[in-house]
C-alpha positions as CSV (number, residue, x, y, z in Angstrom):
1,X,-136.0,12.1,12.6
2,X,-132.9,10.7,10.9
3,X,-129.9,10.5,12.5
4,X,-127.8,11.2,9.7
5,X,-129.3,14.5,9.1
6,X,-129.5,15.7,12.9
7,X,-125.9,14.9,13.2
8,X,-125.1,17.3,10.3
9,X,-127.3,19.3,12.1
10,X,-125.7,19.1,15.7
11,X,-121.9,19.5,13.7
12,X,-122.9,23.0,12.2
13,X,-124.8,23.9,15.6
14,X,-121.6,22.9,17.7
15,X,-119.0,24.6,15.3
16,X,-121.1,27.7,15.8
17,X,-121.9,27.5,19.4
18,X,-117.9,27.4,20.1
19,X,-117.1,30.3,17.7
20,X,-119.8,32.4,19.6
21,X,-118.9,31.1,23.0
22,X,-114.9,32.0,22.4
23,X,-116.3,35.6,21.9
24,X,-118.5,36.2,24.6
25,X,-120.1,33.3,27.5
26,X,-123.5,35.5,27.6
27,X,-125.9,33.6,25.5
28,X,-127.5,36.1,24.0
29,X,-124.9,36.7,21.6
30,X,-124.8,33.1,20.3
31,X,-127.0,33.2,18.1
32,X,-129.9,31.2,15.8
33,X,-127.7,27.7,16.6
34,X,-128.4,27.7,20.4
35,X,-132.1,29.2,19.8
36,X,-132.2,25.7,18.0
37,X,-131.1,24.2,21.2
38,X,-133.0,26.2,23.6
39,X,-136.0,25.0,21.2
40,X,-134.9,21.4,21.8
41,X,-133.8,21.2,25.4
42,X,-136.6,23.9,27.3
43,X,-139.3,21.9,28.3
44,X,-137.0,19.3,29.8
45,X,-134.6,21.3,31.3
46,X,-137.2,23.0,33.4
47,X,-139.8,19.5,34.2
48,X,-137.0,17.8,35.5
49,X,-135.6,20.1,38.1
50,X,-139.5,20.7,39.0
51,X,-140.0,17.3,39.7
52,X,-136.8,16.2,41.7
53,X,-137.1,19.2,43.6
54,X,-140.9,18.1,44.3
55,X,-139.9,14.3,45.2
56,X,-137.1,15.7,47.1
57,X,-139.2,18.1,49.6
58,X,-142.1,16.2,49.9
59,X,-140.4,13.5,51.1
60,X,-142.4,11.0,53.1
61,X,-145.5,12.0,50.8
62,X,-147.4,11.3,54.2
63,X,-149.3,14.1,55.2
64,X,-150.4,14.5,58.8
65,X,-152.7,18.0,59.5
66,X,-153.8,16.7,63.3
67,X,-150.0,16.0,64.7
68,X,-148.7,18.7,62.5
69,X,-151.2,21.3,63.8
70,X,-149.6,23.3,66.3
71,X,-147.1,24.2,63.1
72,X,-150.0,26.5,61.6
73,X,-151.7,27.8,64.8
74,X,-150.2,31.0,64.3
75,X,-151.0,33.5,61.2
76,X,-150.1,32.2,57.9
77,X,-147.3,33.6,57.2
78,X,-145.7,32.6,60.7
79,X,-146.1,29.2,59.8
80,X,-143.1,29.2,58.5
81,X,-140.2,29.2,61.4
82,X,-138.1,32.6,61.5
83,X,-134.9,30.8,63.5
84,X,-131.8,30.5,61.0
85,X,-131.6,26.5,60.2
86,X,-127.4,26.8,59.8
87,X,-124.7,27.7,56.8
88,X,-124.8,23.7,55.7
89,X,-128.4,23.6,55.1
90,X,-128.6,27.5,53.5
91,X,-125.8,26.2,51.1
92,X,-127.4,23.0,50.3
93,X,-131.0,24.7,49.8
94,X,-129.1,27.1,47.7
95,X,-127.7,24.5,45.4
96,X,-130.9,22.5,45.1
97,X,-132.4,25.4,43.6
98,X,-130.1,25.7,41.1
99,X,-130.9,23.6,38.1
100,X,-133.8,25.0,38.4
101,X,-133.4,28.5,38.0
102,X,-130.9,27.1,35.1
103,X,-133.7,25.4,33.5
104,X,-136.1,28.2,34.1
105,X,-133.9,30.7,32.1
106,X,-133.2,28.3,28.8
107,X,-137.4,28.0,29.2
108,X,-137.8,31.9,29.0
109,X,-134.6,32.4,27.1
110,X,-136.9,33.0,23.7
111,X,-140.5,34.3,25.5
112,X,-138.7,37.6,27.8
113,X,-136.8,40.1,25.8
114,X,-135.3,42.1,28.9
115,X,-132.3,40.6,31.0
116,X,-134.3,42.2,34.2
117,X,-137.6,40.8,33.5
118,X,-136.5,37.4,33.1
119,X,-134.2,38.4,36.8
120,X,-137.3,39.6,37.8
121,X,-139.6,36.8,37.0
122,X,-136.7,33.9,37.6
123,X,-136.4,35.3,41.7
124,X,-140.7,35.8,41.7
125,X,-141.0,32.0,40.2
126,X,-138.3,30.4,42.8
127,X,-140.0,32.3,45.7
128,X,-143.1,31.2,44.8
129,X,-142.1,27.8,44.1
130,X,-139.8,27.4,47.3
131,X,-143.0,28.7,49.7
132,X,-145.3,26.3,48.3
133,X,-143.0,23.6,49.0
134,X,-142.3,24.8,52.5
135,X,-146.2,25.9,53.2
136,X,-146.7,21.6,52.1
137,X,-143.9,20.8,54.5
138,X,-145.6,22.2,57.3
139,X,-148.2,18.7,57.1
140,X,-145.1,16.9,57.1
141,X,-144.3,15.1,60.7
142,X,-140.5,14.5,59.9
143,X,-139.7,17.7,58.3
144,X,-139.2,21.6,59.4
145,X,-140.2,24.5,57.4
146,X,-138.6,28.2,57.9
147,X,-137.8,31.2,55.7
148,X,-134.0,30.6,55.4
149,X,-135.1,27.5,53.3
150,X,-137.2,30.1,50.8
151,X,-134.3,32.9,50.8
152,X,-131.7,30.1,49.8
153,X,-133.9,28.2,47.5
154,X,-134.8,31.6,45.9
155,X,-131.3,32.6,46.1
156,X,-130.4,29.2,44.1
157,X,-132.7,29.5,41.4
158,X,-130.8,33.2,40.8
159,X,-127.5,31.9,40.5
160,X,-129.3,29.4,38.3
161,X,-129.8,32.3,35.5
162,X,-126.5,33.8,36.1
163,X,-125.4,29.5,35.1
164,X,-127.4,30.5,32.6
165,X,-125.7,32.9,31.1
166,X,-122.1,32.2,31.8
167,X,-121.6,28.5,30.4
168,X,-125.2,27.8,29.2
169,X,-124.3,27.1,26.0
170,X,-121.8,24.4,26.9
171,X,-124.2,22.9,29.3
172,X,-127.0,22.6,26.3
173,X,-124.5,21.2,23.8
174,X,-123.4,18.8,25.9
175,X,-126.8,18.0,27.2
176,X,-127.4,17.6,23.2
177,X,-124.5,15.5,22.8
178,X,-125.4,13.0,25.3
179,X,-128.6,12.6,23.5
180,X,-127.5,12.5,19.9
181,X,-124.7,9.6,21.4
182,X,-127.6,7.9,23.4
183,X,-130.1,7.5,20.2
184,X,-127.3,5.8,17.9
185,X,-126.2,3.9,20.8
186,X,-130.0,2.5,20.6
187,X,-130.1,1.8,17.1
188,X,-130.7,-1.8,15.7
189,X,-131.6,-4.6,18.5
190,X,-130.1,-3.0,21.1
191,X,-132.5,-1.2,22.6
192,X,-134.6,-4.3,22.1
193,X,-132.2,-6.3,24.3
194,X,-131.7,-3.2,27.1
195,X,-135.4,-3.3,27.8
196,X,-135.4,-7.4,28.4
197,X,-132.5,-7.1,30.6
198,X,-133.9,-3.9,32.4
199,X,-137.3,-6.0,32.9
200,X,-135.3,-9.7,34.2
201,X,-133.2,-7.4,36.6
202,X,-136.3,-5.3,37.9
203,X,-138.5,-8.9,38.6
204,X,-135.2,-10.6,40.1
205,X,-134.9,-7.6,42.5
206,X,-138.5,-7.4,43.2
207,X,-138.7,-10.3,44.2
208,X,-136.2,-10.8,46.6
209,X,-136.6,-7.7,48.3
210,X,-140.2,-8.0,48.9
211,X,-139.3,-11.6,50.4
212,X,-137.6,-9.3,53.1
213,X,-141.1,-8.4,54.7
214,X,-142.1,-12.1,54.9
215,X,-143.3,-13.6,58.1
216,X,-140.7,-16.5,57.6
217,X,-138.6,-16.0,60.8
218,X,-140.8,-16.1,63.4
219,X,-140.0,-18.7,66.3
220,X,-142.7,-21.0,67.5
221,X,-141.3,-21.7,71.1
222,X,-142.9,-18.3,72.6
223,X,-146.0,-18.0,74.7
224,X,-148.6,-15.2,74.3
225,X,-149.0,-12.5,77.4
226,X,-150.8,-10.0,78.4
227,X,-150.2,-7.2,80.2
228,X,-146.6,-8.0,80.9
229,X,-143.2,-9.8,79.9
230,X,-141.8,-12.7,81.1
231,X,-139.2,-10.4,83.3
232,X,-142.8,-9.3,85.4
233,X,-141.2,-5.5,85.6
234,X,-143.8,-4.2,82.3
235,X,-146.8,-3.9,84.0
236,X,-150.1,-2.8,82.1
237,X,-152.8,-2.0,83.9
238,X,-156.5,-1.9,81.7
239,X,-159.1,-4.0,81.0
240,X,-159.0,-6.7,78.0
241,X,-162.1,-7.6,76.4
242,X,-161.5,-9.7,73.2
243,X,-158.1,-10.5,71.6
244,X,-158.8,-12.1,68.5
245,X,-155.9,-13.6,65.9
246,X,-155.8,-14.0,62.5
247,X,-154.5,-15.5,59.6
248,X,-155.4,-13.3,57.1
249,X,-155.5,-9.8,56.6
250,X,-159.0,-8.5,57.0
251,X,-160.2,-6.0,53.9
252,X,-161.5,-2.3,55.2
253,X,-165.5,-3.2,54.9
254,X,-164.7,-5.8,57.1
255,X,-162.4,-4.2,59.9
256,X,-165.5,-1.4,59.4
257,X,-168.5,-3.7,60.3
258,X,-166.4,-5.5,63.1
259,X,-165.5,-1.7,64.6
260,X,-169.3,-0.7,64.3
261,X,-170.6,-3.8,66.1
262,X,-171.8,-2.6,69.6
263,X,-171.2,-5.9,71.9
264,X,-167.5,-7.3,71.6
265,X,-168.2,-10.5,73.6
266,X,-170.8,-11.5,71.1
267,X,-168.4,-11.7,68.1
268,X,-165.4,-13.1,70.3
269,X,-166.7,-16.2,72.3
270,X,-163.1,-16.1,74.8
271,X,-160.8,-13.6,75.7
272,X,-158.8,-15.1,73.4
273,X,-159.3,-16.3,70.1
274,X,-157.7,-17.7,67.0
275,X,-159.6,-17.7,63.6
276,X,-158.4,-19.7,60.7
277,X,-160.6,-18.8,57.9
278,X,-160.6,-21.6,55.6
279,X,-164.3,-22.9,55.7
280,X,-165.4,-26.2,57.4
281,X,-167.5,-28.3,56.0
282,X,-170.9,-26.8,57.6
283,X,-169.5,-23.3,55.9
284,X,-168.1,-21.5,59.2
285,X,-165.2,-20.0,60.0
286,X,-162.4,-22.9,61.7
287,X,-162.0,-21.5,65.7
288,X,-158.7,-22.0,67.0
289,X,-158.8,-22.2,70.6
290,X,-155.7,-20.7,72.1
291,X,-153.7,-22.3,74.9
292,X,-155.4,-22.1,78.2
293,X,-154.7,-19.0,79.8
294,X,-153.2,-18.6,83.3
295,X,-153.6,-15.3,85.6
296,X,-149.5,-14.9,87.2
297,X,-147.6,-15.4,89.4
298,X,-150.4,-17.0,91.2
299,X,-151.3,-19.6,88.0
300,X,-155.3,-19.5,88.2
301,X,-156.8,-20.0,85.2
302,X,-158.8,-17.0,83.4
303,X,-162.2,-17.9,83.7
304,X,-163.9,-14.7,83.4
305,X,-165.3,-12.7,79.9
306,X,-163.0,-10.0,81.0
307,X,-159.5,-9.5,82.2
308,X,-158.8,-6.6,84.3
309,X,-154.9,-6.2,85.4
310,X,-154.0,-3.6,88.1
311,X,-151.0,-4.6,87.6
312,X,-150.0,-6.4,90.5
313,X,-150.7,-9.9,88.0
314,X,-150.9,-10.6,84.7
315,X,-152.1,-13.9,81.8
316,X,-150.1,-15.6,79.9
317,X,-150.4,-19.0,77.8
318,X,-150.0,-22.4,79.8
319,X,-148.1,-23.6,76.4
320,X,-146.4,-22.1,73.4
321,X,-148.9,-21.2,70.6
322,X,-146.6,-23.3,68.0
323,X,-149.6,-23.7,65.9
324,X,-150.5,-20.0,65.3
325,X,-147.4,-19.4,64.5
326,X,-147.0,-22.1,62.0
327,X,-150.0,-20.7,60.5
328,X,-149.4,-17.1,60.2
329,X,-145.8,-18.1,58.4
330,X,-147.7,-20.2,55.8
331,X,-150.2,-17.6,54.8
332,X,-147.6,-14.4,55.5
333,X,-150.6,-12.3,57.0
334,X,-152.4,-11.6,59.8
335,X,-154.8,-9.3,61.7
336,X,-155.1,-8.6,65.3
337,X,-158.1,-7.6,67.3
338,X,-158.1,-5.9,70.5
339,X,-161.2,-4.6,72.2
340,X,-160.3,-3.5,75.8
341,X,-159.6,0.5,77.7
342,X,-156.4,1.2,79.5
343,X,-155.5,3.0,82.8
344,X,-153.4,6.1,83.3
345,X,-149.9,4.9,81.9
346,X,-146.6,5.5,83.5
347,X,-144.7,6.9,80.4
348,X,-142.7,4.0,79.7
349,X,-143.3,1.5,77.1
350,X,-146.0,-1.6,78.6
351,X,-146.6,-4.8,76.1
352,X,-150.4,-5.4,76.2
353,X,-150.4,-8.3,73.7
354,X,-146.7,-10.3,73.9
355,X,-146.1,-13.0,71.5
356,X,-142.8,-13.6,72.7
357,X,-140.8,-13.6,76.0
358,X,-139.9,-9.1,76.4
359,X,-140.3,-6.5,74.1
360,X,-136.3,-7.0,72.3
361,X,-137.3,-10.9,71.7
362,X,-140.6,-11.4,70.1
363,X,-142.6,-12.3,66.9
364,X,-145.1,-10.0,67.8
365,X,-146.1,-6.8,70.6
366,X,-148.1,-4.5,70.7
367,X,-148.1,-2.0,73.5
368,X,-149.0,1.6,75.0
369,X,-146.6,4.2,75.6
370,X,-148.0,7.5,77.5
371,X,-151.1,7.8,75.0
372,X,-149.5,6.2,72.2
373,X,-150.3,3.1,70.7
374,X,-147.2,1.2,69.9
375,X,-147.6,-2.1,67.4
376,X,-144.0,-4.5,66.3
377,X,-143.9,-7.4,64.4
378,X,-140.7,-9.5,63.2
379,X,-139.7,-10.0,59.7
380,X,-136.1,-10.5,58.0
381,X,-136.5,-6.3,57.6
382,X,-136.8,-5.9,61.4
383,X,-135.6,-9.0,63.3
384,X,-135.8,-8.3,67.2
385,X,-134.9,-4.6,66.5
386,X,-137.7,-1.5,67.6
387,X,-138.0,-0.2,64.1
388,X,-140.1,-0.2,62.0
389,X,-142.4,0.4,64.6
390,X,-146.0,1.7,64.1
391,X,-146.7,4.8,66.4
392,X,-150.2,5.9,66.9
393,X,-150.9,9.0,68.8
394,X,-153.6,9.6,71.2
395,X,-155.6,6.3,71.0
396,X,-155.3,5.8,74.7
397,X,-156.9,7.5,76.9
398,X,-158.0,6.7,80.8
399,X,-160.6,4.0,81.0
400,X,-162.3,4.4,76.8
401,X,-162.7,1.2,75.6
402,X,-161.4,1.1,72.5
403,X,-161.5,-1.4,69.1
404,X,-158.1,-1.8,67.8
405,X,-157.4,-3.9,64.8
406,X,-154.3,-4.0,63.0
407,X,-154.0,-6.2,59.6
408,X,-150.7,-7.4,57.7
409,X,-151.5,-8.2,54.1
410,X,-147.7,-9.5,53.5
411,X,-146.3,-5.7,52.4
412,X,-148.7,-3.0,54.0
413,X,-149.6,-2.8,58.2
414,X,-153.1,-0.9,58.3
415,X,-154.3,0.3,61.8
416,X,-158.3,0.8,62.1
417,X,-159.5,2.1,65.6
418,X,-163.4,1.7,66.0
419,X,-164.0,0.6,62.3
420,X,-162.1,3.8,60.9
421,X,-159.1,3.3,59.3
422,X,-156.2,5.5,60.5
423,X,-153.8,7.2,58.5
424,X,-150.8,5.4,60.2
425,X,-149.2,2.4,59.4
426,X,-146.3,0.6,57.6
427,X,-144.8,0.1,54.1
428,X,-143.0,-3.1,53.6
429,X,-142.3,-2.9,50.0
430,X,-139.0,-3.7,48.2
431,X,-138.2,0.0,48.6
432,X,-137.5,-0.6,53.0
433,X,-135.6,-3.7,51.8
434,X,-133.2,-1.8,49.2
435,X,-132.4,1.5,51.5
436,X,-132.2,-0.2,55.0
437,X,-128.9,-0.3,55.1
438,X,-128.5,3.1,54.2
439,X,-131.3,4.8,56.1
440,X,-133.4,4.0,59.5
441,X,-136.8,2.5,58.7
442,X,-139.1,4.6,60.8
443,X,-142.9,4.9,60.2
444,X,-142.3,8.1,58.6
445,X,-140.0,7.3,56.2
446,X,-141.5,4.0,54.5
447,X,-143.2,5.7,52.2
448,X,-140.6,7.5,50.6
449,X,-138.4,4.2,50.4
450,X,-141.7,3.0,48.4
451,X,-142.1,5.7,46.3
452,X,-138.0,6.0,45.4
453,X,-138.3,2.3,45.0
454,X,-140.5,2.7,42.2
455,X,-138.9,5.6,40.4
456,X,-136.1,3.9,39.9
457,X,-137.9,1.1,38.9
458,X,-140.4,2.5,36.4
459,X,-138.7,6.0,35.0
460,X,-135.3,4.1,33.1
461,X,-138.1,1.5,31.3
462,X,-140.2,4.5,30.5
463,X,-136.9,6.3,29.1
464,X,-136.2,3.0,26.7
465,X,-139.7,3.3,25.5
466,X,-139.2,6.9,24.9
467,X,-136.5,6.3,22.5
468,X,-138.1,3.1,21.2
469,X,-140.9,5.2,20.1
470,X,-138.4,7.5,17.9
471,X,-137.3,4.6,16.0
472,X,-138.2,5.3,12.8
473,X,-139.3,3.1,10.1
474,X,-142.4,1.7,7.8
475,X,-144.0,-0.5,10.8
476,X,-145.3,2.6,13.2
477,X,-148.1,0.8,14.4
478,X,-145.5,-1.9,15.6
479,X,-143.5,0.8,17.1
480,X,-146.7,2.2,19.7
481,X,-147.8,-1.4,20.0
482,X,-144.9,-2.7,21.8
483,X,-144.5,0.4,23.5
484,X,-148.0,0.1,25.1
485,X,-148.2,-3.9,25.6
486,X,-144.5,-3.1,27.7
487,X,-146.1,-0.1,29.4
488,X,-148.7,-2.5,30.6
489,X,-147.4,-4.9,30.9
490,X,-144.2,-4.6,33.2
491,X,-146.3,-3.1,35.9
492,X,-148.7,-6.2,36.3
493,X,-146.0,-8.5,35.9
494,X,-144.0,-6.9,38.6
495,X,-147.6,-7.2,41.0
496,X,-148.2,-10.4,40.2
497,X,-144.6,-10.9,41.3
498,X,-145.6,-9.1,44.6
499,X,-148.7,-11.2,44.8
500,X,-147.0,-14.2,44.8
501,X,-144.6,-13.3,47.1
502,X,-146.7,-11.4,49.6
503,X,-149.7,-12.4,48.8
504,X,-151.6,-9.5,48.0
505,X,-152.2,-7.6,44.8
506,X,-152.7,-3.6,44.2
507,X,-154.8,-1.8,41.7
508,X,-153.4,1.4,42.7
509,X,-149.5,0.7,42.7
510,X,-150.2,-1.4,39.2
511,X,-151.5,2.1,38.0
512,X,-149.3,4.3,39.5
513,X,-146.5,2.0,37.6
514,X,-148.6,2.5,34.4
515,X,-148.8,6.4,35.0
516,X,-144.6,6.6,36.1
517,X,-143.8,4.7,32.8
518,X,-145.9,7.6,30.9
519,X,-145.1,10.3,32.6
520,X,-141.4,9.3,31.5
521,X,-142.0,9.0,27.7
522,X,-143.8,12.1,27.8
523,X,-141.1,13.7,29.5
524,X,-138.1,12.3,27.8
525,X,-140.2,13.4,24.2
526,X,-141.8,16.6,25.5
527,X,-139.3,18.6,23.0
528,X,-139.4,16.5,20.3
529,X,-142.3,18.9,18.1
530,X,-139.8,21.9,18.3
531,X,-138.7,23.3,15.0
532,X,-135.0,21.7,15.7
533,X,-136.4,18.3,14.9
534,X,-136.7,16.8,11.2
């Protein structure tokens, strides 16, 4: 379209919208000029609420039907708690619903003749929105669901209309406005120069943030232990099989044959081992022998295949496992292996595996607590802190051996138990690094810090691209060139950047990146073949 003609356009619209306005708010009596504006602004003005609204309740995005069962033991519709949640929340549900019943009246404003039926259908689509969203809630761990949250939410998406009707015309002018201001603002180069800055900012961050989950600040002075702490007064009591470390992460076929195999002490030669996988130069695997391990406080060496602790004693290394350590820092990744079963525990937190001297100063721990599994590891994001912690339910249980493998791939902690992976573990992307001063990093939440992460990453470039594609001019196939070498490009670059950094690479955040920048143009253009635009 050109902007010359859409501003004459917009002036006649505007001049018309505030004679009609002055004479009455409703906008039904405002005539052909904001039907043009409805035309222009209803698709947006009701995806947008949709989707914030989505991201915003479905927050973590990690879905968890076993713990979240006893939620939806009862009939269906009990599954949503009857107790009243407090005014603060009502009033904020209310207000979250808001812009969308706002957007959901300009999007029927032309399709529903009658005032009630669009009432009727505006308080029937926020209902059924709002209990979808709290029925979907119900999987998650971290939130609640109850009908307060639907009344309010549906109650917000009515006030939305009655927006609607009182200053809608305003808000669509202005929302018009903006545009109109935004597309000759991005005339010429400039748009040109706002994506290359947008792109240099987006790597520079990237990369430092995702530096945060590096395994650079380890110390190499501590010993390993097992079943205890230095203090003596963590007792684990259990039996040890195989304990076998690292220095890559291990990929899921291979964590699956390892859980499958039936006899443990055939595929671990010691109790504990250290595996460096470069090659030598008959083609096997390098074996790293750990420190010789002593039984304490009595200091006999561990002899045996298998270390059973009652305990009474426990093993730890005669020496510091500098070596290991040095090694895990220079590739940033790691699995551990533990085959073993443990006893009846107290309810308290008990290290199994210590790499490190109690479980506030380590570089590594992983531990049972009642019949959870417990796993920390330190990085600039977590330091000598508990969290981000990885919390496993119901992996212990009295005297089942079990296979545990966890694997560090520089970002992402995966948890397999018996060659299957498990649907817990831990996000160390940029997004923990940008919103960890702001917000705890539990297990639960990681996600969600990835996910916003990446919003904000990929949605503004997809927005520039949007209006780079309006551009109009003699060299179209230019136009959609660019816009699809920068739509594929940006992503790869930015997991390249990870790669390098972390040391791993992902097809399926490289397309999610690819599918955020698209869904953005589409979005930010999903009005533009309304009969308002020339």
């Amino acid at each position: 379209m050109r902007f010359s003609t859409r501003a004459r356009h917009l002036r006649g619209s505007k001049e018309a919208v505030s004679s009609h306005t002055s004479e009455d708010s409703s906008l039904r009596y405002t005539g052909s000029c904001i039907n043009e504006l409805v035309a222009h602004l209803k698709n947006r003005a009701l995806i947008l609420p949709v989707c914030a609204i989505s991201v915003l309740t479905l927050a973590p995005f990690q879905f968890f039907a076993e713990e979240t069962a006893d939620r939806r033991r009862a009939p269906f519709l009990l599954w949503l708690s009857p107790k009243f949640g407090g005014w603060l929340p009502f009033c904020e549900n209310i207000v979250l619903f808001i812009p969308f019943g706002f957007g959901l009246a300009v999007w029927i404003e032309n399709r529903v003749g009658s005032r009630v039926l669009r009432i009727l259908a505006i308080v029937a689509a926020g209902f059924g929105f709002s209990f979808t969203m709290e029925v979907l809630q119900s999987f998650l761990v971290p939130r609640g669901s109850s009908w307060d949250d639907v009344v309010s939410n549906t109650t917000g998406a009515l006030l939305g209309y009655f927006v609607f009707c009182i200053a809608g015309a305003r808000i669509l002018q202005f929302g018009d406005g903006m545009e109109a201001w935004i597309e000759r603002l991005c005339g010429g180069g400039i748009i040109v120069a706002m994506l290359v800055s947008y792109t240099a900012l987006g790597l520079t961050a990237s990369w430092q943030l995702q530096k945060m989950a590096s395994l650079k600040n380890w110390d190499a002075e501590y010993p390993i232990f097992l079943g205890n702490d230095s203090t003596g007064q963590k007792p684990w009591a259990g039996r040890i099989v195989a304990l076998t470390i690292r220095d890559r992460a291990l990929t899921w076929e291979a964590a699956r044959r390892l859980g499958e195999s039936s006899d443990a002490g055939e595929r671990t030669p010691s109790i504990v081992t250290f595996y460096h996988v470069e090659q030598d130069r008959h083609g096997q695997n390098a074996i790293w022998e750990i420190p010789d391990l002593l039984w304490f406080p009595h200091q006999l060496p561990v002899q045996e295949s298998m270390a059973v602790f009652d305990g009474s004693s426990w093993v730890r290394t005669k020496a510091n496992v500098e070596s290991l350590v040095q090694r895990l820092e220079m590739t940033n990744q790691f699995t551990v292996e533990l085959v073993g079963a443990a006893n009846v525990n107290t309810g308290d937190f008990e290290p199994i595996v210590l790499l490190g001297t109690d479980p506030t100063h380590f570089d590594l721990v992983l531990g049972q607590d009642g019949d959870n599994l417990i796993f920390r590891f330190r990085t600039p994001l977590a330091k000598n802190s508990s969290e981000p912690s990885l919390i496993a339910p119901d992996v212990f249980q009295p005297n089942r051996m079990r296979d545990i493998l966890l694997a560090y791939d520089g970002a992402d902690l995966s948890l397999y138990l018996d060659g299957k992976r498990d649907s817990h573990g831990l996000v160390l992307g940029p997004g923990a690094a940008l919103f960890r001063r702001i917000f705890r990093l539990r297990m639960y939440n990681l996600r969600a810090f990835e996910v916003f992460y990446r919003l904000i990453l990929f949605i503004p470039l997809g927005v520039l691209l949007a209006f780079l594609s309006r551009r109009t001019g003699r060299d179209a196939w230019g136009k959609w060139v660019t816009t699809a070498i920068a739509m594929v490009a940006f992503p790869l670059v930015i997991e390249l950047t990870f790669t390098i950094v972390s040391g791993r690479f992902r097809w399926a955040d490289f397309s999610s990146g690819i599918g955020l920048i698209w869904a953005a143009i589409l979005i930010t253009n999903s009005d533009r073949k309304s009969s308002y635009i020339e």
